[in-house]
MMTF fields as JSON, N, C-alpha, C and O atoms, coordinates in Angstrom:
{
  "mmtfVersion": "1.0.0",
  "mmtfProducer": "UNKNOWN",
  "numBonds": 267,
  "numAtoms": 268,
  "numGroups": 67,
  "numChains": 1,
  "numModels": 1,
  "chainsPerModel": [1],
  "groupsPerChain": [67],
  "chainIdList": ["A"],
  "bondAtomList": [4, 2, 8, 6, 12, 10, 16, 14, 20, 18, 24, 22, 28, 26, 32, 30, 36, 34, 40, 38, 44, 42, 48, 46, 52, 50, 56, 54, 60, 58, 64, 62, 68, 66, 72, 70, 76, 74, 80, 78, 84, 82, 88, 86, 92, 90, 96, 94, 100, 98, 104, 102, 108, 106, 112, 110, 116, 114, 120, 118, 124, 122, 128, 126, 132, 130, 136, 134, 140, 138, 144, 142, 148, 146, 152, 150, 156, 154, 160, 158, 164, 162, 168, 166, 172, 170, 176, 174, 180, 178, 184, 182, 188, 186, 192, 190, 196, 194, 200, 198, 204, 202, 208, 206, 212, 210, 216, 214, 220, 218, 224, 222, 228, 226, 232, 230, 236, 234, 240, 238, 244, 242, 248, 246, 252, 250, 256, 254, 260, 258, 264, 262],
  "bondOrderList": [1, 1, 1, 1, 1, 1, 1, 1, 1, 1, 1, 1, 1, 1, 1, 1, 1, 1, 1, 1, 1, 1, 1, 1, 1, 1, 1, 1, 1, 1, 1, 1, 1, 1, 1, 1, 1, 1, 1, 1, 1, 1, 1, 1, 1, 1, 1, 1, 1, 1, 1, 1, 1, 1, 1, 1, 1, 1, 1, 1, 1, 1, 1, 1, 1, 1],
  "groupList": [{"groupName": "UNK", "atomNameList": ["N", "CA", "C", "O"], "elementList": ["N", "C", "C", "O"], "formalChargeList": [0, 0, 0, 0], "bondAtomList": [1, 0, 2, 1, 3, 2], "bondOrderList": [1, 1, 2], "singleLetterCode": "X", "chemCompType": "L-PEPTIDE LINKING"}],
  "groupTypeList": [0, 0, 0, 0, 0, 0, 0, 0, 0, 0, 0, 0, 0, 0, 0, 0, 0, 0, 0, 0, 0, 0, 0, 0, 0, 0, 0, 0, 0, 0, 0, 0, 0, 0, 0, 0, 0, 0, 0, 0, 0, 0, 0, 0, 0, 0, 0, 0, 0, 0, 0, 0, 0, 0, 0, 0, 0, 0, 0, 0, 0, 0, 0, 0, 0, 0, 0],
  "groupIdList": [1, 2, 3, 4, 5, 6, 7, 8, 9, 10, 11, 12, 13, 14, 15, 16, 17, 18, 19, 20, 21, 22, 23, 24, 25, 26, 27, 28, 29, 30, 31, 32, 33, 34, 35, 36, 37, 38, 39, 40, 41, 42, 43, 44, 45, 46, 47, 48, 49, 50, 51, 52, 53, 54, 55, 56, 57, 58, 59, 60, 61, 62, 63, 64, 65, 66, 67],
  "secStructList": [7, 7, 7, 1, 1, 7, 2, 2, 2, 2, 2, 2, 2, 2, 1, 1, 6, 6, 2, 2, 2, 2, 2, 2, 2, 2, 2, 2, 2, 2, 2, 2, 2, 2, 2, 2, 2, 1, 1, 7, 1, 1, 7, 1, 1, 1, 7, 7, 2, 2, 2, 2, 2, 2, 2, 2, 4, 4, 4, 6, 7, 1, 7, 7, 7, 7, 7],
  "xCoordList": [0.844, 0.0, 0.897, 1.898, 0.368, 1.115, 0.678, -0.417, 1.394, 1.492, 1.921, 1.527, 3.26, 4.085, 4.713, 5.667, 4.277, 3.151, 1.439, 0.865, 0.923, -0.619, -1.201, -1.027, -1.931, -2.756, -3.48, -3.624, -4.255, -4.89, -4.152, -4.464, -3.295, -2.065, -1.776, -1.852, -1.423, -1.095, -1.892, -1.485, -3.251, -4.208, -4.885, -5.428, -4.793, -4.708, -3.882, -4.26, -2.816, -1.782, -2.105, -2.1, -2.438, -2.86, -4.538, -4.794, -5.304, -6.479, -7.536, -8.649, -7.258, -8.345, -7.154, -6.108, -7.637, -7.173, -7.817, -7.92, -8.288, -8.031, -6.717, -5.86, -6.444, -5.515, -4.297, -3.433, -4.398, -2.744, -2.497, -1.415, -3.848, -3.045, -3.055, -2.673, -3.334, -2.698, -1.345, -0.461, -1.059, 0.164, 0.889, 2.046, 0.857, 2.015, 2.253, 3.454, 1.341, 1.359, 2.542, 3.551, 2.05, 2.874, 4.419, 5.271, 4.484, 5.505, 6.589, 7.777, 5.786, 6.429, 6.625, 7.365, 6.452, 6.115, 7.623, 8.555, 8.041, 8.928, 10.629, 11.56, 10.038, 11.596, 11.834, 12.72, 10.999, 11.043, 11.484, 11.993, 11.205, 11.764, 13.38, 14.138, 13.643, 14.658, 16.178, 17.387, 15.626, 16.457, 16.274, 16.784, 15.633, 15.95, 17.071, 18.017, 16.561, 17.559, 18.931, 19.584, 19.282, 20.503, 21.089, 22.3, 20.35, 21.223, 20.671, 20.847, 20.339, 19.424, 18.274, 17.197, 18.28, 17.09, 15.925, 14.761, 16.651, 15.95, 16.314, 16.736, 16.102, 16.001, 17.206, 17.402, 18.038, 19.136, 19.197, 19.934, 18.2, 17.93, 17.566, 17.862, 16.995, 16.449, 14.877, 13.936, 14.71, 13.01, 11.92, 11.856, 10.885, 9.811, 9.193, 8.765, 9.388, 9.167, 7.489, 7.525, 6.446, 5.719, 5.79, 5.139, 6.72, 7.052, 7.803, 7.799, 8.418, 9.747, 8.653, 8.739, 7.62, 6.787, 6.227, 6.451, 5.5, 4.685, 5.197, 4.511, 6.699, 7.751, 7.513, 6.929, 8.108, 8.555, 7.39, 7.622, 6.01, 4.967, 4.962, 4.94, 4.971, 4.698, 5.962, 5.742, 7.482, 8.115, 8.186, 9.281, 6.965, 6.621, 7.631, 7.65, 8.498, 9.265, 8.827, 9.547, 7.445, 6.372, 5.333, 4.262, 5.394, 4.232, 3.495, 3.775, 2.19, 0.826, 0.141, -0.371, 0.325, -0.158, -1.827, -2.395, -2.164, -4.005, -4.278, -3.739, -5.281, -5.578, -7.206, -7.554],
  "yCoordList": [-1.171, 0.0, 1.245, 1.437, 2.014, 3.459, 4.045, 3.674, 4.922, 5.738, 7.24, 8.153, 6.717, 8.508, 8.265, 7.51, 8.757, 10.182, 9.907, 9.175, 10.468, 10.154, 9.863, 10.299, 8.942, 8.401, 9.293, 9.335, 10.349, 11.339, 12.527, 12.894, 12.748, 13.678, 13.191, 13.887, 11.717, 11.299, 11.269, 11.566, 10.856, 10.674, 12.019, 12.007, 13.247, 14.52, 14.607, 15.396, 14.224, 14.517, 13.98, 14.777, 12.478, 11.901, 11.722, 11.446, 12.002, 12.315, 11.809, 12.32, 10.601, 9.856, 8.67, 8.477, 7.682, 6.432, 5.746, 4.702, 5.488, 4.254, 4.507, 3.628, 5.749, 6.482, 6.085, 5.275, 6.906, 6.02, 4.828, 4.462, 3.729, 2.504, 1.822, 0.657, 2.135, 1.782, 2.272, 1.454, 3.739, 4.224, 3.838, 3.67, 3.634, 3.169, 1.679, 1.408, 0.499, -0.678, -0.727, -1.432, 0.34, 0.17, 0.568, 0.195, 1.436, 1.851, 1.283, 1.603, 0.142, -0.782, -1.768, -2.434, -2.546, -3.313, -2.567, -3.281, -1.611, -1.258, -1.832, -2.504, -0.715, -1.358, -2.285, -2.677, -2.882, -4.375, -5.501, -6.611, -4.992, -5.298, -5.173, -6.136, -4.222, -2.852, -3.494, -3.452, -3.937, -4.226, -5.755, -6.448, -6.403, -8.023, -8.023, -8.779, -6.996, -6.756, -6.752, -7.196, -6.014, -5.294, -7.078, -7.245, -7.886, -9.137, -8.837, -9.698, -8.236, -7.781, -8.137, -7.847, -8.646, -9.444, -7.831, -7.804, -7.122, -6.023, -4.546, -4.678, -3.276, -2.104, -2.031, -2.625, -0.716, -0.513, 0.124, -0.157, 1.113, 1.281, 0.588, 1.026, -0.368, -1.813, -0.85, -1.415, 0.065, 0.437, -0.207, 0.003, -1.133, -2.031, -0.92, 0.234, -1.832, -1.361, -0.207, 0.942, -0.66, 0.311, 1.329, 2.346, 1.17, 2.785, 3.876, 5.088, 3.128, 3.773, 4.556, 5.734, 3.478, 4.222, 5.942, 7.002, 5.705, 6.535, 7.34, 8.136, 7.612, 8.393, 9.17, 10.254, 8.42, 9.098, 10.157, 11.349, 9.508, 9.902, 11.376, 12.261, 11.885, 12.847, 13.63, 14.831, 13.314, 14.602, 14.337, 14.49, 13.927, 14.405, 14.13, 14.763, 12.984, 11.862, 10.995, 10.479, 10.743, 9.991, 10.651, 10.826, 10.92, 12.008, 10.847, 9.656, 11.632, 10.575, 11.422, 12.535, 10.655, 10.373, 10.919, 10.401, 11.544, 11.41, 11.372, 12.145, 10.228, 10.409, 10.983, 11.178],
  "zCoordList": [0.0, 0.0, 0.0, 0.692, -0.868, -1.037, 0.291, 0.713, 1.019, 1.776, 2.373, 3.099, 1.336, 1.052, -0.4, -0.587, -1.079, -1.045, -0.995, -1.802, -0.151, -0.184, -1.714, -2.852, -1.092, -2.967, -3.174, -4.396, -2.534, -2.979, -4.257, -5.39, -3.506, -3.931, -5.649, -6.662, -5.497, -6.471, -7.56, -8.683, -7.257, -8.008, -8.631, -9.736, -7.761, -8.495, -9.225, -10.091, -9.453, -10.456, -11.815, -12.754, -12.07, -12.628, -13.565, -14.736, -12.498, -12.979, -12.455, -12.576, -11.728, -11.215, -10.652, -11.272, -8.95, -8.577, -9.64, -8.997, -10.626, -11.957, -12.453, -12.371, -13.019, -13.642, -12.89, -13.227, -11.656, -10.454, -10.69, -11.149, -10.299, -10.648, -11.932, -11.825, -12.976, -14.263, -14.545, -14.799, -14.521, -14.84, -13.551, -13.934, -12.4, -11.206, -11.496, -11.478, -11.792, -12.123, -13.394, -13.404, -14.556, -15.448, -15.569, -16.376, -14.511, -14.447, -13.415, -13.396, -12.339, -11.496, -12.228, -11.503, -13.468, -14.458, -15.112, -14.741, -15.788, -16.035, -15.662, -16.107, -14.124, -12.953, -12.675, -11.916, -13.301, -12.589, -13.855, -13.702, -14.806, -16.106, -16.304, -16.421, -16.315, -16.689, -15.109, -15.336, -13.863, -13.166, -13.369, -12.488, -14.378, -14.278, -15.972, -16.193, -16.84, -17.716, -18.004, -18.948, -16.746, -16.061, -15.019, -14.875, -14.586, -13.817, -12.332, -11.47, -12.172, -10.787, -10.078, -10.598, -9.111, -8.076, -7.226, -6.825, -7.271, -6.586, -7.579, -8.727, -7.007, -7.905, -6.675, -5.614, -7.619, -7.124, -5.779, -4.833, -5.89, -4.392, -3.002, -1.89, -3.235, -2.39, -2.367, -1.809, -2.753, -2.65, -3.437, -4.648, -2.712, -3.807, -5.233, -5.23, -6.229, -7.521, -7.363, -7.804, -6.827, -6.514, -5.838, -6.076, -4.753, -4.464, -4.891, -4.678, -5.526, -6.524, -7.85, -8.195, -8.443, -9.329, -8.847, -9.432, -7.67, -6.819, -6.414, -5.773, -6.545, -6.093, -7.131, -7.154, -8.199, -9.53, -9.961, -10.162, -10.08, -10.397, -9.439, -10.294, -8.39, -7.612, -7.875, -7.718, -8.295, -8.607, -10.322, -10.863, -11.174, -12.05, -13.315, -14.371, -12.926, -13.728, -14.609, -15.464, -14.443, -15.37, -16.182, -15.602, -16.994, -17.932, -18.072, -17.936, -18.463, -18.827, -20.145, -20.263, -20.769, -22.603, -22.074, -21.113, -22.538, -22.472, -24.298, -25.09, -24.665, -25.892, -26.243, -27.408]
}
């Protein structure tokens, strides 16, 4: 469970909690890719791939496509 940064917070950023967890899923789906790529059991930081998303997402590291 997300916690910091509040899911509210986040989900304003984004547009809606559907919106958070599609783009945080996809983007934990990423790191998690990207550090098994690389020979790696964990993300370099040791921080779980969803919080690392939820991070990113709130200082605005993840843009969101609207079509």
């Amino acid at each position: 469970m997300i916690n910091n940064p509040p899911i509210d917070e986040l989900a304003e950023k984004v547009g809606s909690k559907y919106a958070l967890c599609v783009v945080a899923s996809k983007r934990a789906r990423q790191l998690i890719d990207h550090a098994q790529n690389q020979g790696l059991t964990d993300l370099p930081n040791k921080n779980k791939p969803l919080s690392e998303a939820a991070q990113e997402i709130k200082d605005g590291k993840v843009t969101i496509a609207k079509f």
